[in-house]
N, C-alpha and C positions, 0 to 999 in steps of 0.2 A: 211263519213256519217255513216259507219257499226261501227266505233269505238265510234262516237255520240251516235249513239241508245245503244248501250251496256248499259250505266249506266242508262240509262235515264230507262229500261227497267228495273235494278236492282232497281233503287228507284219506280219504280210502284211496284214492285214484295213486298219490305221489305214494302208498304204504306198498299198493299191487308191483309198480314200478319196481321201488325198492328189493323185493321180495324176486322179483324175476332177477334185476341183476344181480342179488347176493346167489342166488343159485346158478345163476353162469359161471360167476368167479368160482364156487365149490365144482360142477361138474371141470374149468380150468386146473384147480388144486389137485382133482383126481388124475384128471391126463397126465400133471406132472409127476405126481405122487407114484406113476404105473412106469411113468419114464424113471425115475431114480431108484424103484426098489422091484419091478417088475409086475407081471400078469396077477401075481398071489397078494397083491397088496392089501392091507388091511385098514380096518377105519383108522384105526388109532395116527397111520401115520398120514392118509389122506387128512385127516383131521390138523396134525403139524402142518402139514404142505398148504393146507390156508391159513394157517394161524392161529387156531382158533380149537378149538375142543370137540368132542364127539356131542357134547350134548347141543351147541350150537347147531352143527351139522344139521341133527335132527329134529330141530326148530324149523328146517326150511325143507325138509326130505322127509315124509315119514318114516321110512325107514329104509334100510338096505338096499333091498328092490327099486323104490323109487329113484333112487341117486341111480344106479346102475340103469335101469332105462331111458333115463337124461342123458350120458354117456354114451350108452349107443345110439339113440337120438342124431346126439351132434355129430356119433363116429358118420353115421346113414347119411345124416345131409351133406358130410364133405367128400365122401365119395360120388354118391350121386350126383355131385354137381360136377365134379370131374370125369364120371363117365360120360355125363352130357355135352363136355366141350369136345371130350377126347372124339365121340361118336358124330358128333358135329363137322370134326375138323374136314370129314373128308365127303364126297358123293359118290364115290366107290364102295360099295358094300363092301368088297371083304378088308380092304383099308382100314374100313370102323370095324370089324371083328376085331382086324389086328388090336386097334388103339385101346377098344377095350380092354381085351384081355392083357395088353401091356400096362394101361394104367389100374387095373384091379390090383397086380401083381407087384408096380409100384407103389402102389399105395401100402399094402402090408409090409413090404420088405422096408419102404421109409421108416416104420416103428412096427417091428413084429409082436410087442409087448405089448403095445395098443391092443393090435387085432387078438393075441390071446386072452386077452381081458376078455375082449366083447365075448369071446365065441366060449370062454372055458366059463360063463357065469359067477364071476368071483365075487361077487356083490349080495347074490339070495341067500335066502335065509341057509339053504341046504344045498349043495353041489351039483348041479345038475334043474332044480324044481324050475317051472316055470315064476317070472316075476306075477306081483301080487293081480294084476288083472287078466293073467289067463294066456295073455302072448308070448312068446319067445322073441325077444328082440333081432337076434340074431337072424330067425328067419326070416321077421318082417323087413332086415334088410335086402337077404336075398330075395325078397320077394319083390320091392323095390327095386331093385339091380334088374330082377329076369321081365319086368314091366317094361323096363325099357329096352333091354334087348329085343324085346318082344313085339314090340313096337317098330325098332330098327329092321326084323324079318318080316313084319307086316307091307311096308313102306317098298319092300325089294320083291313081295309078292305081287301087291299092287302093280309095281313097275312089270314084270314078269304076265299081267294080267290072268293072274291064278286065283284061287278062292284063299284068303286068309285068317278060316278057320282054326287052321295050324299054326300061328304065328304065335300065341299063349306059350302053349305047352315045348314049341320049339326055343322058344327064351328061353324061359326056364332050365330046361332039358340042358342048353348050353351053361346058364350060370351054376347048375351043377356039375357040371364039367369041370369048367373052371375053381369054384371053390374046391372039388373034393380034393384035386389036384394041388390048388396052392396049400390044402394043408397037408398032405401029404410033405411037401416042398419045406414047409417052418419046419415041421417033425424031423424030418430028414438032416436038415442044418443046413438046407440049400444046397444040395449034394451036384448044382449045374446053374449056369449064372443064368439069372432070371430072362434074358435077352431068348437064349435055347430053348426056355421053360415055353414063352410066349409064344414063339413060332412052332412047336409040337403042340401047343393047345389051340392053334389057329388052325395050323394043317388039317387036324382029327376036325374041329369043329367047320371051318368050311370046306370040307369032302362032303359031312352030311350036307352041311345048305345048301350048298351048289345043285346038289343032286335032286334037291325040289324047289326052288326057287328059279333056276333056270328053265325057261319056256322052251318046249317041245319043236325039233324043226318043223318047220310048214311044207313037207314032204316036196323039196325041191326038185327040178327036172335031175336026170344024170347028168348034166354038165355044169350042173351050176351049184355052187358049194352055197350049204345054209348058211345065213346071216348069221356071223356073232350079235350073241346077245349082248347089253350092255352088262349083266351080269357074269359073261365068261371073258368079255374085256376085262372086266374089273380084274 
């Protein structure tokens, strides 16, 4: 019986395989499918763009929903891992605001089609509904994004030697900034080259951080001017 199950376990193992990469290449087919006919794309031609037919599709998707949360999936994990290098590159806090908000900003302008996909829900059942398990993809990216801003204000509060209570809700706070902003920016047709766009949403965004991340002077004598902080070097 032990010698039974053995293959039989190897052919589910090489079927699960299967089954993940035929659904990479499909969530690929969509990416392209949104680059050659845009944000309103529908199955039928995501369906051309791998080859293959809607019912195939939904051999490996249950349905609409599901393909469309795969999608933003992969859109979440390749931004994310590019805000983490961006935010990495430097040890200057407001360097990493900058890099941020410059590669958030390149990131949608690279394919704005992409990012109206994710954000306009063109995939559910209905315009607007949330996908079939209850989340909004969309959000769970910004929420993902302001995690790790959030983090990045934590790390400069730490430094500051402040309570980083605040450090949550101040991510956040900032990737809403940012987002309501860049869509604004897609709407608009990019009404100012994204370079302007980035340095007004650094500016606005560290005036606030500065103003609480930067540590209090140590009430020096009269002649002796307060320490810059490394945060007002930055």
């Amino acid at each position: 019986m032990e010698t039974a199950a053995g293959p039989r376990d190897r052919r589910d193992s090489r079927w699960d395989e299967h089954r993940r990469a035929r659904r990479e290449q499909l969530v690929d087919a969509t990416l392209a499918a949104v680059g050659r006919h845009g944000a309103g794309v529908g199955m039928e031609e995501i369906a051309a763009a791998a080859g293959t037919s809607k019912t195939v599709v939904y051999r490996h998707f249950a349905d609409r929903s599901e393909l469309y949360v795969a999608v933003c999936a992969r859109v979440a994990d390749q931004l994310t891992r590019k805000l983490r290098e961006a935010m990495g590159s430097s040890a200057h806090p407001r360097q990493m605001v900058t890099a941020a908000v410059e590669t958030y900003l390149a990131f949608i302008e690279a394919d704005p089609e992409v990012y109206r996909f994710v954000v306009s829900h063109a995939l559910t059942d209905r315009p607007g509904d949330l996908v079939a398990d209850g989340t909004d993809p969309i959000s769970s990216l910004s929420d993902l994004v302001g995690d790790e801003v959030g983090a990045l204000v934590a790390a400069a509060l730490t430094h500051a030697g402040q309570d980083t209570a605040a450090a949550a809700p101040w991510g956040h706070g900032v990737i809403g900034l940012v987002r309501a902003a860049a869509d604004w920016w897609l709407r608009a047709d990019r009404p100012m080259p994204r370079a302007d766009l980035a340095t007004h949403l650094t500016d606005l965004a560290w005036t606030g951080l500065r103003g609480v991340v930067t540590p209090e002077p140590t009430h020096p004598g009269p002649s002796t001017p307060a320490p810059a902080s490394p945060m007002e070097e930055a």
